[in-house]
N, C-alpha and C positions, 0 to 999 in steps of 0.2 A: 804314553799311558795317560796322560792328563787331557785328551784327546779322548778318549774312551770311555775314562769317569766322565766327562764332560755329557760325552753321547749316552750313558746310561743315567747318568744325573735325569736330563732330558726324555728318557723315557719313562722314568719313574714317576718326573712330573704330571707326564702325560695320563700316566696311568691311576696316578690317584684323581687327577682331574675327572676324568671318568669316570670314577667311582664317587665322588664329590655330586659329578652332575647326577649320577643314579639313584644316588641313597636322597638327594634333595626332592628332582621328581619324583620317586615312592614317597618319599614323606608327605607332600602335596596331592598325591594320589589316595592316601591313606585319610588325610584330613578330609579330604573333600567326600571319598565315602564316608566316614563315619558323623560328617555333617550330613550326609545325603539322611544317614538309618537314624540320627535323631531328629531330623525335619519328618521323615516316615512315621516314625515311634510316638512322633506330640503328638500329629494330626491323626493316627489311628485310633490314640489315646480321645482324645477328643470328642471323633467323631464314634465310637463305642458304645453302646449302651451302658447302662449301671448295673454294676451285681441286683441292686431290688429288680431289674427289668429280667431279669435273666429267673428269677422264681418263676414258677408256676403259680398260675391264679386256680382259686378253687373253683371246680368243675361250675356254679350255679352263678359263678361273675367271668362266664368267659364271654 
């Protein structure tokens, strides 16, 4: 019996290992998009016009 615990002990580890390695990758996958959308988000920011640009000029200063 001690034999068996032993081997599922052993499996258990293995399997949260796994899961350790998963949840780590998604989380560094997770980070690195949401650095990706705020490097996107500055520099769209950025490069944007201004709401005054976005008015309409009157017909006699176009």
């Amino acid at each position: 019996m001690i034999k068996a615990q032993r081997i599922a002990f052993e499996e258990q580890a293995r399997m949260y290992q796994s899961m350790r390695s998963f949840i780590e990758e998604s989380t560094r996958t997770i980070r690195d998009l949401a650095g990706r959308i705020n490097t996107d988000r500055s520099s769209a920011i950025d490069s944007s016009p201004s709401e005054s640009n976005l008015e309409f000029a009157p017909n006699n200063h176009v």
